[in-house]
C-alpha positions, -999 to +999 in steps of 0.1 A: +543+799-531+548+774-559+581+762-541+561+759-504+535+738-516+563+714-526+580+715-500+549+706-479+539+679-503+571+664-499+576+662-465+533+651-465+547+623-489+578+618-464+553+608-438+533+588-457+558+566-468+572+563-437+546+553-416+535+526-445+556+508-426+551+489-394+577+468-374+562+441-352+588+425-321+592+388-321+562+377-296+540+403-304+513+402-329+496+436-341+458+438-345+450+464-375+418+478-378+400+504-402+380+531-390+373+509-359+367+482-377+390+447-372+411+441-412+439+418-402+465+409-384+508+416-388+534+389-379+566+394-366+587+412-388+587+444-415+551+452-425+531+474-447+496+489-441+475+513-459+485+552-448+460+571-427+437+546-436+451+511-415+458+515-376+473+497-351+450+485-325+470+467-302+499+446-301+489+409-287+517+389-270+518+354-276+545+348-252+535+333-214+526+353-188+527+349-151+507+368-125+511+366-083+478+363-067+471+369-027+439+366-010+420+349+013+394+319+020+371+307+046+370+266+053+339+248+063+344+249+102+346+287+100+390+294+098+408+319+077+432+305+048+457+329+031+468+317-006+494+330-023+494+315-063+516+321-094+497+314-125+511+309-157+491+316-193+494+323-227+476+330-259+456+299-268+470+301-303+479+324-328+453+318-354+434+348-368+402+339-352+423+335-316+445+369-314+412+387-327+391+375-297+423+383-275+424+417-288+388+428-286+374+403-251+384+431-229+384+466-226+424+466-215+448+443-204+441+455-164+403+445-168+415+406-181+435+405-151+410+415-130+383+386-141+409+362-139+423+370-106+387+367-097+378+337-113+407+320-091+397+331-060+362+321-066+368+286-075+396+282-046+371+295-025+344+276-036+367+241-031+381+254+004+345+259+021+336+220+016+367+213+035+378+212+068+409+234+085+429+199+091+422+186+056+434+223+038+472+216+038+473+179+024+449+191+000+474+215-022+472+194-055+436+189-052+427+223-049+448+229-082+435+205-097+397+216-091+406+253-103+426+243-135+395+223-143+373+252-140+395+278-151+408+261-186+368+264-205+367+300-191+403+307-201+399+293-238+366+313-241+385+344-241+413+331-262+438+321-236+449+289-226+464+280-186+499+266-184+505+258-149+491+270-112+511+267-082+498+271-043+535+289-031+520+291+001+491+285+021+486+298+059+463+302+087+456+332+110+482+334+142+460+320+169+454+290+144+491+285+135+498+286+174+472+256+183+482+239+152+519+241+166+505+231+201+493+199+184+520+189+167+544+196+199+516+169+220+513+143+194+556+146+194+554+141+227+533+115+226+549+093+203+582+101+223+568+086+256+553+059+237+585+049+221+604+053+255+581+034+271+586+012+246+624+008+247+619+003+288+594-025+281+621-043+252+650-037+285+632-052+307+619-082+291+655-087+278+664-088+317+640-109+325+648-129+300+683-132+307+679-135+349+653-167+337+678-181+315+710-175+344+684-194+366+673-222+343+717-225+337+723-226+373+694-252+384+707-271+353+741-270+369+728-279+400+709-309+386+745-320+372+761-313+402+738-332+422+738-366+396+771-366+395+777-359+435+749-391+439+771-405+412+800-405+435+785-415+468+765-443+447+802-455+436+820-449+473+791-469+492+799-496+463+832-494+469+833-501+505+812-523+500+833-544+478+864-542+505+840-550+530+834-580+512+872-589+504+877-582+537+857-607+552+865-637+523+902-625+532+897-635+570+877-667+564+902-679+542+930-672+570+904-683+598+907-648+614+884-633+637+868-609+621+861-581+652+898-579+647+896-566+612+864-543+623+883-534+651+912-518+625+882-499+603+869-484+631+902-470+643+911-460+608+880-444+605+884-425+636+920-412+627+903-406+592+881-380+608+907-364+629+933-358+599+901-344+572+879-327+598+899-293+589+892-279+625+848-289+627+835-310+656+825-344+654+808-357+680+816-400+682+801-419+710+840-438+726+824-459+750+828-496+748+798-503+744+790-479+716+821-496+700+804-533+706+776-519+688+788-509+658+814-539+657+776-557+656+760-540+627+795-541+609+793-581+614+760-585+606+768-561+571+797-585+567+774-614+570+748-601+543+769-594+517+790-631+523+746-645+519+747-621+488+774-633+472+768-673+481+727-664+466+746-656+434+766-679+432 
């Protein structure tokens, strides 16, 4: 009997001992509490508590944590928005005051997530209705933005603090998405037919410009071509006239008669024709009178430039 009860008070005192002790995981702090009531907190590490008397409430993790959130919100102009967010929080701190208000806000860990996953979608919801379904998808960082502003006072009042909040995705219903594609495929082929229209204009112009400036070259060449063409009739009349003028100082100085020496240009003239015509018709009056003529007007051309010479003289 003697040897049972100290056998029993042994392995009672076996017990005891062993669950004085209490091993907490790096991250984790342990909330104790006595008979319900809050006592302390235990560290990291190898710790002691009071047997039977000390408990373990719960083990607080102090490391981040991330939760993927899906739902759903309704813009201003009356079209469905489907978010999909990763949050990332931790423990605010890990003072005393902090991991106590961590440990004892909520019931469980399940009811914290469900007020925060709440408190999200309200104030995403909240931001989205003021907006309009064309102003939703270059609004991402605002809308983060508005709901880490919100969410960082709630947050801290229950001990946490908010690390980051990403918008992974953001979508319409199908018939939206569709019109929304439709849009962008007219506005594409918009600016495609402007910028074609566009490049025809530039090709065009440039042709135009290049057919005005093979014009203004060839009148230019013209112009030249003409000058120098007056240039050289201007010179041949000038000529002729000089031999016409030798010519006839020639025969008064030999006391010729001059219809002789007419006589010979209008031959040579003739023959002149008949060599250089290169097969066109000239038609030449041959009669003698026609001939008398013209030996007239060259005499009296004779005459005028021997009165032009003797006037400058």
């Amino acid at each position: 009997m003697i040897e049972g009860l100290m056998y029993f008070v042994l392995i009672f005192g076996i017990i005891v001992l062993f669950s004085s002790f209490v091993t907490v995981k790096q991250g984790m702090v342990a909330v104790v509490t006595v008979f319900g009531k809050y006592r302390r907190i235990l560290r990291p590490g190898l710790n002691l508590k009071v047997p039977l008397i000390e408990k373990i409430f719960s083990r607080v993790s102090i490391q981040n944590r991330s939760v993927e959130l899906e739902f759903q919100a309704t813009t201003q102009d009356q079209a469905n928005v489907n978010f999909k967010a990763m949050l990332l929080f931790s423990v605010l701190n890990q003072e005393e005051d902090t991991i106590k208000n961590v440990a004892f806000k909520f019931v469980d860990y399940q009811s914290l997530m469900t007020a925060l996953t709440r408190t999200i979608e309200g104030s995403i919801r909240s931001f989205v209705a003021t907006k309009k379904q064309s102003e939703i998808l270059s609004l991402r960082t605002e809308i983060v933005q508005e709901v880490k502003q919100q969410l960082d006072h709630t947050l801290e009042g229950w001990g946490y603090h908010l690390i980051d909040l990403q918008l992974n995705d953001i979508a319409f219903d199908d018939t939206i998405m569709k019109s929304m594609a439709k849009v962008v495929a007219s506005n594409n082929l918009r600016a495609a037919a402007e910028n074609e229209g566009q490049a025809l204009l530039i090709t065009k112009t440039k042709a135009a410009e290049a057919d005005g400036n093979a014009i203004k070259i060839a009148a230019e060449a013209e112009k030249i071509a003409a000058q120098l063409r007056g240039q050289g009739v201007a010179l041949f009349r000038e000529e002729v006239a000089k031999g016409m003028s030798q010519a006839a100082k020639e025969m008064q100085t030999a006391n010729l008669d001059s219809s002789f020496i007419l006589f010979a240009m209008w031959t040579e003239s003739i023959r002149h024709f008949a060599e250089n015509g290169k097969g066109n018709t000239i038609f030449l009056d041959g009669s003698t009178d026609s001939m008398k003529r013209t030996m007239q007007e060259l005499m009296s051309v004779t005459r005028s430039g021997g009165m032009a010479a003797e006037e400058k003289k």
